[in-house]
TORKOL-402572 format. One record per atom (N, C-alpha, C): residue number from 0; atom name; y, x, z. Coordinates in steps of 0.2 Angstrom, whole numbers, plus 2048, in hexadecimal, padded with zeros to 3 digits. Atoms other than C-alpha are relative to their C-alpha. Layout:
N
resi, name, yy, xx, zz
NUM, CA, Y, X, Z
...
END
This chain:
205
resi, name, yy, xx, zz
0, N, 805, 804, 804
0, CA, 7DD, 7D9, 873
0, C, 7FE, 804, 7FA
1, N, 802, 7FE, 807
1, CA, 7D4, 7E2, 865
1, C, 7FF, 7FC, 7FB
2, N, 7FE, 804, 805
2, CA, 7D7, 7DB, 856
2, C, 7F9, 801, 7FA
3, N, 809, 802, 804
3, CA, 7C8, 7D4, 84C
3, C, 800, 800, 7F7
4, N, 7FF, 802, 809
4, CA, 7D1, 7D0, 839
4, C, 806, 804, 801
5, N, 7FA, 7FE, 803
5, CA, 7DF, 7D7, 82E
5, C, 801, 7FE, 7F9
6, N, 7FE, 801, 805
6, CA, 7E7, 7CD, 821
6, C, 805, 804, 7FD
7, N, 7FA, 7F9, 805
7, CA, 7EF, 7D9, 814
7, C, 803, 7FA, 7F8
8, N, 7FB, 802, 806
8, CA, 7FD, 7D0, 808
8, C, 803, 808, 7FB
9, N, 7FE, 7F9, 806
9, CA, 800, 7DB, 7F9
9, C, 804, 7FD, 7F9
10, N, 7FE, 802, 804
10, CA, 808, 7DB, 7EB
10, C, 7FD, 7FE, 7F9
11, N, 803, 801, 806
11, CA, 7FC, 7DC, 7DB
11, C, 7FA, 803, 801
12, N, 805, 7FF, 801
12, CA, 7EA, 7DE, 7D7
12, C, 800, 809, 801
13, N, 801, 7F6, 7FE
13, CA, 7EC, 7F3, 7D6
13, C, 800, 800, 808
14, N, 801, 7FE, 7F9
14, CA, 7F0, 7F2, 7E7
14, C, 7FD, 7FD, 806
15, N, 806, 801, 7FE
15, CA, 7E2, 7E7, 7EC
15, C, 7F9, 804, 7FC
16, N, 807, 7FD, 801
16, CA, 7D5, 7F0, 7E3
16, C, 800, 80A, 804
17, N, 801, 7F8, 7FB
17, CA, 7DB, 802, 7EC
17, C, 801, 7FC, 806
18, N, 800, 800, 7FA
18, CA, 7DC, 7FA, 7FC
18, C, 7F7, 800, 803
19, N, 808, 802, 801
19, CA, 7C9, 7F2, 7F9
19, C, 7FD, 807, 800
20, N, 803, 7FA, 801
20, CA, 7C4, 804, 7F7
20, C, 803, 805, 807
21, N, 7FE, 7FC, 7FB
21, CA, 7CF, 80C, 804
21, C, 7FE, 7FD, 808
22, N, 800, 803, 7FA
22, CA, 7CD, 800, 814
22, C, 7F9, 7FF, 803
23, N, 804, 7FE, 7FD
23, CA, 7BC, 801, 817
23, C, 7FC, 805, 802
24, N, 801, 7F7, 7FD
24, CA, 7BC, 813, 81C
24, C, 805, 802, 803
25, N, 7FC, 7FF, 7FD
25, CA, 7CB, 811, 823
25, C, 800, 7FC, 805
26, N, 802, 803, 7F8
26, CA, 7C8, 803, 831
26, C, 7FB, 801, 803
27, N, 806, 7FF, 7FC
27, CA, 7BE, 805, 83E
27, C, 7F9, 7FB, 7FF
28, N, 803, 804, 800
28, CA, 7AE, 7FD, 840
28, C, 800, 7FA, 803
29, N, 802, 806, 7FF
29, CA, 7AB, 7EB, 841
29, C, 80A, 7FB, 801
30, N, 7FA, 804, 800
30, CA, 7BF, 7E6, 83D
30, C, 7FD, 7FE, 7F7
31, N, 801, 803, 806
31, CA, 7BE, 7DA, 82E
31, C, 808, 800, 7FE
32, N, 7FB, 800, 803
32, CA, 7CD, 7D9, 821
32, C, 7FF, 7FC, 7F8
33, N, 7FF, 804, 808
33, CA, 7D3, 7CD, 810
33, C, 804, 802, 7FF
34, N, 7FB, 7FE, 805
34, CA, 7DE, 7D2, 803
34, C, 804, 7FB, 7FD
35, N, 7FD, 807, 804
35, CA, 7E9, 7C6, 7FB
35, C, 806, 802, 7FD
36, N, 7F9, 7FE, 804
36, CA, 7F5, 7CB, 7ED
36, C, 804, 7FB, 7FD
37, N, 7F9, 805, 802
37, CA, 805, 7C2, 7E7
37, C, 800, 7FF, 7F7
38, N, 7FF, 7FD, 807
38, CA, 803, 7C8, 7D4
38, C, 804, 805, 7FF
39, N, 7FA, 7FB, 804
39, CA, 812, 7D1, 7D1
39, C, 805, 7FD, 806
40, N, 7F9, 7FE, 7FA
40, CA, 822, 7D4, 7DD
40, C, 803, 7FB, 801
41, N, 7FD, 806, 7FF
41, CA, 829, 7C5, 7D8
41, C, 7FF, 7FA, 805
42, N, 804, 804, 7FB
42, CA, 81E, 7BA, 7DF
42, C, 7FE, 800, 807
43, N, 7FF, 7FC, 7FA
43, CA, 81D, 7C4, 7ED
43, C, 808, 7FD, 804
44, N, 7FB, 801, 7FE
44, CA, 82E, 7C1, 7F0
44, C, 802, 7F9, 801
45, N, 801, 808, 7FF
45, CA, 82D, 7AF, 7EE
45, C, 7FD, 7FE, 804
46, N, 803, 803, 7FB
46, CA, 820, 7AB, 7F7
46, C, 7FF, 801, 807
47, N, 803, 7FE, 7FA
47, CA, 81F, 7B5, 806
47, C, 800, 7FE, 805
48, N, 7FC, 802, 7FE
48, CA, 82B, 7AB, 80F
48, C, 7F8, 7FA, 804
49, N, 803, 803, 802
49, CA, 81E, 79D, 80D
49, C, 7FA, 800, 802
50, N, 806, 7FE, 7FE
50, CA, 80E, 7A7, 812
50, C, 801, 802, 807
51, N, 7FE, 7FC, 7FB
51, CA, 815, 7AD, 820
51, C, 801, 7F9, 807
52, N, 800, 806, 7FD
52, CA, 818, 79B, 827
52, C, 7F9, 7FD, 802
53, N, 807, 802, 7FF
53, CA, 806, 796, 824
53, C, 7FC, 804, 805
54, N, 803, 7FD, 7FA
54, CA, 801, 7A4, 82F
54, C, 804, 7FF, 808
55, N, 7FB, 804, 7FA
55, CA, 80D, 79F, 83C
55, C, 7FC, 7FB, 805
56, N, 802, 806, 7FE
56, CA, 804, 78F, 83C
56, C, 7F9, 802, 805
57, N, 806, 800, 7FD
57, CA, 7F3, 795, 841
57, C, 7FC, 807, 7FF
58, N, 802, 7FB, 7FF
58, CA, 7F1, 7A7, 843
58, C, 7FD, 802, 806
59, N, 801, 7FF, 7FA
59, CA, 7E5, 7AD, 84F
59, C, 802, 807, 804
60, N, 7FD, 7FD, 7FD
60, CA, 7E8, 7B6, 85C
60, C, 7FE, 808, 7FE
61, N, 805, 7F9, 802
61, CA, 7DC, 7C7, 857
61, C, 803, 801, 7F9
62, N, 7FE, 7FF, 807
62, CA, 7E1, 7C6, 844
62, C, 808, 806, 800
63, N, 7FA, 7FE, 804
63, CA, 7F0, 7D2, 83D
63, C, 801, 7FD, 7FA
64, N, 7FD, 801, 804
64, CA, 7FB, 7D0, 82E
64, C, 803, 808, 7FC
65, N, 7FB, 7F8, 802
65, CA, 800, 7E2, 825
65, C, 803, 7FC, 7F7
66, N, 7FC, 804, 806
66, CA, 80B, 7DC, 816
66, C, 801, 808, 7FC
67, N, 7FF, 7FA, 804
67, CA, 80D, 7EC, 808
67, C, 802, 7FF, 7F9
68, N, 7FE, 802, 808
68, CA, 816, 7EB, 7F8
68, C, 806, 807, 7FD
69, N, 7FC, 7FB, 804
69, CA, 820, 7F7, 7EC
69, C, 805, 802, 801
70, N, 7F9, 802, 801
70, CA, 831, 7FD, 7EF
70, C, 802, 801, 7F9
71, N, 7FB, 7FF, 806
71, CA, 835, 802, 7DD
71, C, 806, 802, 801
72, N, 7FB, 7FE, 801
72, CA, 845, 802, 7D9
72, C, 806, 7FB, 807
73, N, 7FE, 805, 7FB
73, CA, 849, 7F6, 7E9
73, C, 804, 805, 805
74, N, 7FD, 7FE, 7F9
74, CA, 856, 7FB, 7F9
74, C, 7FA, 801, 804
75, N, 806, 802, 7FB
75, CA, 847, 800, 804
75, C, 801, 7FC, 808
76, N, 7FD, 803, 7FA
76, CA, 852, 7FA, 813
76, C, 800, 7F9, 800
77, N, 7FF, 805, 801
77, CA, 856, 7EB, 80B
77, C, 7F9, 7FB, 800
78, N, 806, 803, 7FF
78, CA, 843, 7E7, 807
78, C, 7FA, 800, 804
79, N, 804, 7FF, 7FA
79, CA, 83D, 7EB, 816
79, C, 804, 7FA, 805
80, N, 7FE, 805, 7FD
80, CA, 849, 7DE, 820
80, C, 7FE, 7FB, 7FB
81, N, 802, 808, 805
81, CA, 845, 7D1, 811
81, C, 7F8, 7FF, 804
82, N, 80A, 802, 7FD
82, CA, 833, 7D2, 817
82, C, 7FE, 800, 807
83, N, 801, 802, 7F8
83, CA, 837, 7D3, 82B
83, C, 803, 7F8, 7FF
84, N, 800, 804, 7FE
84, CA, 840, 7C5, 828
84, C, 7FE, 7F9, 801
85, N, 802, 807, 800
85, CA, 834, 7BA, 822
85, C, 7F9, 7FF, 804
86, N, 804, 801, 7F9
86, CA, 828, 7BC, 82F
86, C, 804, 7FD, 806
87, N, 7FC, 801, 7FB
87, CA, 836, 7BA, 83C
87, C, 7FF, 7F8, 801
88, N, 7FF, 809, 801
88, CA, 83C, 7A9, 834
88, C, 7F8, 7FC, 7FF
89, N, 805, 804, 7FF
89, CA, 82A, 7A4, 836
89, C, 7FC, 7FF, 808
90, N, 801, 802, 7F6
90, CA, 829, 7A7, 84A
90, C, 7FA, 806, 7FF
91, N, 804, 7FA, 7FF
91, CA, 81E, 7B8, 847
91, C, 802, 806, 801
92, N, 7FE, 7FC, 7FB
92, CA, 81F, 7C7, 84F
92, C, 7FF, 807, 7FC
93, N, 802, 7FB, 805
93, CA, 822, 7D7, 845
93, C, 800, 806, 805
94, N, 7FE, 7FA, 7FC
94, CA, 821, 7E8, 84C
94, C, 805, 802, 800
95, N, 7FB, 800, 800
95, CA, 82F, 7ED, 846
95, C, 807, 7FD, 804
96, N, 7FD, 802, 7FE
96, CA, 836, 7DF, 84D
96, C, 802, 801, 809
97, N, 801, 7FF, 7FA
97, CA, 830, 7DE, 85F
97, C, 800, 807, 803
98, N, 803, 7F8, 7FC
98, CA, 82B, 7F2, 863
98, C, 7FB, 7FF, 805
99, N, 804, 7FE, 7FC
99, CA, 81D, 7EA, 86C
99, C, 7F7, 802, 7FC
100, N, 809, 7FF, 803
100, CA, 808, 7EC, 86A
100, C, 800, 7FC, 7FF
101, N, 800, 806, 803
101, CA, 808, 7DA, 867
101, C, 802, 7FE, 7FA
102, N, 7FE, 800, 807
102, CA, 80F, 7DB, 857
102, C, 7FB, 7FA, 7FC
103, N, 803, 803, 803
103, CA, 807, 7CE, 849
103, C, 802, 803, 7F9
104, N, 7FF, 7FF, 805
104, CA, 80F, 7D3, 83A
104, C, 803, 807, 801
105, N, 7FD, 7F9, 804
105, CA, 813, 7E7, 831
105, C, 800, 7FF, 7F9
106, N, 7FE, 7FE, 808
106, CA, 81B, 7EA, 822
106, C, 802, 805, 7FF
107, N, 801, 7F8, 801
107, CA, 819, 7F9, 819
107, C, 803, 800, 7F9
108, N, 7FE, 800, 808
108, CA, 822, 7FE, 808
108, C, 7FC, 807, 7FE
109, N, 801, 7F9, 804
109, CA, 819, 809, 7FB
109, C, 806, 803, 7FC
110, N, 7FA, 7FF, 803
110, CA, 826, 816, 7F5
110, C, 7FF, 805, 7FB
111, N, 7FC, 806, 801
111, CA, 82A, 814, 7E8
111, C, 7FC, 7FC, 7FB
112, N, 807, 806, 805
112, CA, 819, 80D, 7DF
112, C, 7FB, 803, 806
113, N, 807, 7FE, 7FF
113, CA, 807, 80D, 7E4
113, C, 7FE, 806, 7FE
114, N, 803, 7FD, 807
114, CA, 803, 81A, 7D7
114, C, 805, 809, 805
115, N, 7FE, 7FB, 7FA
115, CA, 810, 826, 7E5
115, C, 7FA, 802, 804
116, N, 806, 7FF, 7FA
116, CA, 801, 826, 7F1
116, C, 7FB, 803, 7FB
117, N, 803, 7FC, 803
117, CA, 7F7, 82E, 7E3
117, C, 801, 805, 800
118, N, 800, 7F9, 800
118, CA, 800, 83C, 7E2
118, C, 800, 804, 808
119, N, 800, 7FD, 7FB
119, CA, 801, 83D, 7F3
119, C, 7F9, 805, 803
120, N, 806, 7FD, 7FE
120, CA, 7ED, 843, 7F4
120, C, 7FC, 803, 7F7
121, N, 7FF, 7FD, 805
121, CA, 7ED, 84D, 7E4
121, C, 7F9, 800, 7FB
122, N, 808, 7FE, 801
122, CA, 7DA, 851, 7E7
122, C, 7FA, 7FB, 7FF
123, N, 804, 804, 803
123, CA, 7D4, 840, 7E5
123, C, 801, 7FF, 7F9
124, N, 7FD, 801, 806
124, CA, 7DD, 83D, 7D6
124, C, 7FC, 805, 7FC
125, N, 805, 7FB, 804
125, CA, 7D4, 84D, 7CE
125, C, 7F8, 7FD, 802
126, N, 808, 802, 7FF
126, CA, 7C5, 847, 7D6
126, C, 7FD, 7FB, 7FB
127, N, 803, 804, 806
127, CA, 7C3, 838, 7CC
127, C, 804, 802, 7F8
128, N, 7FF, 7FE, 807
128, CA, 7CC, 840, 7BC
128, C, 804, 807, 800
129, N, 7FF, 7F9, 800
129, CA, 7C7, 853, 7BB
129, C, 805, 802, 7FB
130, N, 7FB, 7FD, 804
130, CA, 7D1, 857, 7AC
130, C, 80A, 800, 802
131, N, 7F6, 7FF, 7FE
131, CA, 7E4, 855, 7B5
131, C, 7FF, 806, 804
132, N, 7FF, 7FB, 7FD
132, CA, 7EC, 864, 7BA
132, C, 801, 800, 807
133, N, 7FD, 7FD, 7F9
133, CA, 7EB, 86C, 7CC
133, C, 805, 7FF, 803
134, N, 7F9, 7FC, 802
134, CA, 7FC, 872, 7CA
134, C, 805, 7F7, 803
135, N, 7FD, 806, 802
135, CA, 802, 860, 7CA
135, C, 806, 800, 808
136, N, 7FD, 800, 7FB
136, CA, 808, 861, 7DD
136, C, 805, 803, 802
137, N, 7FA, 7FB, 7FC
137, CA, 813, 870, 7DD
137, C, 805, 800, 7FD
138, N, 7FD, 800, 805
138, CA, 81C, 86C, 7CE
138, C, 807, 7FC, 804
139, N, 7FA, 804, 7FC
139, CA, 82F, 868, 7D2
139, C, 7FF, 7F8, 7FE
140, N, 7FF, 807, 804
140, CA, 831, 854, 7D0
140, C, 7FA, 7FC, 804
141, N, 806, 801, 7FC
141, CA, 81E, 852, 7DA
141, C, 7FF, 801, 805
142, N, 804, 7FE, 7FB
142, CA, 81E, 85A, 7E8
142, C, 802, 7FA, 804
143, N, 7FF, 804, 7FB
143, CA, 825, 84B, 7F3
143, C, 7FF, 7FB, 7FD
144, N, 803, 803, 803
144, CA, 81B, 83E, 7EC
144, C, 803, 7F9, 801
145, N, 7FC, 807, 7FC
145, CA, 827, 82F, 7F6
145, C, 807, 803, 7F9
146, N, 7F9, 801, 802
146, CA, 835, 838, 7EA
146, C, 7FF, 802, 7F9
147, N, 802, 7FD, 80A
147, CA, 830, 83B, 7D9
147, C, 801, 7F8, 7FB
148, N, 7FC, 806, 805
148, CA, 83B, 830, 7CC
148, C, 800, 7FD, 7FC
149, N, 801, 803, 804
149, CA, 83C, 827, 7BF
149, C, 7F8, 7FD, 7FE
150, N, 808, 808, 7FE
150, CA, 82B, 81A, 7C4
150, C, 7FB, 806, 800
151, N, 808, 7FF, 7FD
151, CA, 81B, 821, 7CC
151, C, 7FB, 801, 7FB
152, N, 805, 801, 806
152, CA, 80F, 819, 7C0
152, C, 800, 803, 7FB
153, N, 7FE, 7FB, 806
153, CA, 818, 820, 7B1
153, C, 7FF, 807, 801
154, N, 802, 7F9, 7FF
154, CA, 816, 831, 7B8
154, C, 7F8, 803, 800
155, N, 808, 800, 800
155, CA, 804, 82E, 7BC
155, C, 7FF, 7FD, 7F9
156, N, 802, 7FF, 806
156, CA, 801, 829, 7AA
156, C, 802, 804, 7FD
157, N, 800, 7FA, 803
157, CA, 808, 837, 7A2
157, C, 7FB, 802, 802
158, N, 805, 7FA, 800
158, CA, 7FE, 842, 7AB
158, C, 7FB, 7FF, 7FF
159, N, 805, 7FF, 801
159, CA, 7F0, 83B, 7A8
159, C, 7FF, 7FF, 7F8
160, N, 803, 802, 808
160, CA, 7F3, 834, 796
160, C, 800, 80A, 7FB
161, N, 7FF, 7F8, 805
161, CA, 7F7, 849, 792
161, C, 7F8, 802, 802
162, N, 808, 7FD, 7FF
162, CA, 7E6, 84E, 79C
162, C, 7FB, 7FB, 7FC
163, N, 805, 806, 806
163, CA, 7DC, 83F, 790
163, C, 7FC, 7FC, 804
164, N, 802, 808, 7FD
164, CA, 7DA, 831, 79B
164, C, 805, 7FB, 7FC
165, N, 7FA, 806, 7FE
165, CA, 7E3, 820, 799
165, C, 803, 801, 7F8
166, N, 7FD, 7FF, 805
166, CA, 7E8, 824, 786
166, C, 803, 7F9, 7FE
167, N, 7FC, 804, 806
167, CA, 7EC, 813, 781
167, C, 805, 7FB, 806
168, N, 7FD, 802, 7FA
168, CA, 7F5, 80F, 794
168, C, 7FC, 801, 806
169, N, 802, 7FD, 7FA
169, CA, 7F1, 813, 7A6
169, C, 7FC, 7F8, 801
170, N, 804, 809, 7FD
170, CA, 7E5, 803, 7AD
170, C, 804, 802, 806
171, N, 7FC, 800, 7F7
171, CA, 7ED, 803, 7BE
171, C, 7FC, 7FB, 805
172, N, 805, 804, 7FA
172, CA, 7E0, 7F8, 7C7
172, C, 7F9, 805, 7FF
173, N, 805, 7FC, 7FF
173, CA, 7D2, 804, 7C0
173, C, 801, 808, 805
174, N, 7FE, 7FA, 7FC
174, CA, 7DC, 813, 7C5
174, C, 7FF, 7FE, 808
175, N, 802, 7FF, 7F6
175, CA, 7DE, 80D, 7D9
175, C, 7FC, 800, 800
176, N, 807, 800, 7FF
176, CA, 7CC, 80A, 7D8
176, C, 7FD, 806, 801
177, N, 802, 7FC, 800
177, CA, 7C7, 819, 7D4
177, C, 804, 806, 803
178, N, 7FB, 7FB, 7FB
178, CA, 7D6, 824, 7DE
178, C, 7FE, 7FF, 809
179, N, 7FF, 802, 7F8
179, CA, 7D5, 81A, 7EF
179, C, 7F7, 801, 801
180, N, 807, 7FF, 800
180, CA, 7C0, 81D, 7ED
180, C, 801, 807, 803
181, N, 800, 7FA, 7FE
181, CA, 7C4, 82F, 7F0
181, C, 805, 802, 802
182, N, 7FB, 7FD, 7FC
182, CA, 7D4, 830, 7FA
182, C, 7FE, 802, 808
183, N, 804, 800, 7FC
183, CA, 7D3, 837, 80A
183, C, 80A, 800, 805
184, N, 7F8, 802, 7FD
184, CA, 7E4, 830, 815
184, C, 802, 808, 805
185, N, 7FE, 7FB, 7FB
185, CA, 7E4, 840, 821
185, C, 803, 808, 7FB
186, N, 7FC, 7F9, 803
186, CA, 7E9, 84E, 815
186, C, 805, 7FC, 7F9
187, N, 7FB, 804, 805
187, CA, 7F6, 840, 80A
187, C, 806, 805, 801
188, N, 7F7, 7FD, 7FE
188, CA, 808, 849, 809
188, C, 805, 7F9, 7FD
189, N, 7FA, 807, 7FF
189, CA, 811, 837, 807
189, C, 800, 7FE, 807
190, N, 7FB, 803, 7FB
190, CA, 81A, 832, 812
190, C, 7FE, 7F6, 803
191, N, 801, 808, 801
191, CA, 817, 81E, 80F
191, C, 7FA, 800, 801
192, N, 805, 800, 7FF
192, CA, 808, 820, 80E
192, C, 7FC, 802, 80A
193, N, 803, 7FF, 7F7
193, CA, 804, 829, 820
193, C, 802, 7FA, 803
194, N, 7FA, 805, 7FC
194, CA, 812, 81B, 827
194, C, 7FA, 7F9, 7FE
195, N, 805, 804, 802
195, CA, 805, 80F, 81D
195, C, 7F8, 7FE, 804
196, N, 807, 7FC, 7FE
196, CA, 7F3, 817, 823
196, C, 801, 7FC, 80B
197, N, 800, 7FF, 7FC
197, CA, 7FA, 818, 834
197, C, 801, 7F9, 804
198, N, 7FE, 805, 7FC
198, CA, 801, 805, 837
198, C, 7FC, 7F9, 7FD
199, N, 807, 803, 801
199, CA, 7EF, 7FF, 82F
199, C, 7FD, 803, 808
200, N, 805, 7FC, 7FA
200, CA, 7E8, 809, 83D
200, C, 801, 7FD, 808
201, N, 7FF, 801, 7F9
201, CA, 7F3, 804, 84C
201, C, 7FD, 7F5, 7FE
202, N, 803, 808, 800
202, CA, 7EF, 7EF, 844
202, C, 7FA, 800, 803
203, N, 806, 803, 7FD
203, CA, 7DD, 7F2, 849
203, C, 7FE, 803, 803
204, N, 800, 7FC, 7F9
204, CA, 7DE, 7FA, 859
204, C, 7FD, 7F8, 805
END
């Protein structure tokens, strides 16, 4: 059965505003999608349990579910089974869970922020703010954008508060908007991201 919708659970506004810019050039034609973020992790953690039940009750058959939120400083292991299990304990079917094509629910971790998938496509990032350096991708600490330390975001504001952007702090809902506008998922070097890209792509199959 081709699948007609994809609800996308998130965690905060930045990562509805880069999705909204990324997923309609990234689904095929005539799949529709909603976004719906939690605020902050917290709440995400609280709630999901809850949202998860609600589509239980009355998700149709054609619709997905792709669920994404941050690892930061979280166990990836640990917060990847927190979030199978609350689809499970709601009678829905995870890929991970089942390994079939029938799947209803994927969750996906950004590692270890959203602001990782920036670096991953360097050229968008220069595109919407020419003055950051080139260079940025070769430098030790950047080349593997899933493993660069001490917080994502923070890294992506230095560099851009040093090139004279974001002087008085990084916006992080304007930035996705203006980064996922001009990314292109086929030449990303993250890792999560492709693992991301890819398990949008098989939902709307």
């Amino acid at each position: 059965m081709t699948t007609r919708h994809i609800e996308f659970l998130v965690e905060d506004i930045s990562t509805e505003a880069f999705l909204r810019e990324l997923l309609p050039r990234l689904l095929p034609s005539g799949r529709t999608f909603a976004i719906y973020p939690f605020g902050n992790k917290f709440a995400f953690r609280k709630k999901l349990r809850g949202r998860m039940r609600g589509y239980a009750r009355q998700l149709p058959r054609d619709w997905r579910i792709v669920v994404v939120v941050d690892r930061d400083t979280d166990d990836c292991h640990a917060l990847k089974q927190e979030m199978e299990d609350a689809a499970i304990a709601a009678g829905l079917r995870t890929r991970t869970g089942t390994g079939r094509s029938d799947w209803q629910v994927v969750n996906r971790i950004a590692i270890e922020e959203l602001e990782a998938w920036y670096f991953g496509d360097w050229r968008a990032v220069r595109e919407a703010y020419p003055r950051v350096p080139a260079t940025v991708p070769k430098r030790a600490g950047f080349r593997d954008p899933d493993a660069i330390r001490g917080g994502t975001w923070e890294a992506f504001e230095r560099i851009l508060k040093r090139s004279g952007y974001f002087k008085t702090g990084l916006r992080k809902t304007e930035a996705a908007r203006e980064v996922a506008a001009r990314m292109c998922w086929r030449r990303t070097s993250s890792r999560s991201f492709s693992v991301f890209v890819d398990a949008v792509l098989e939902a709307a199959r």
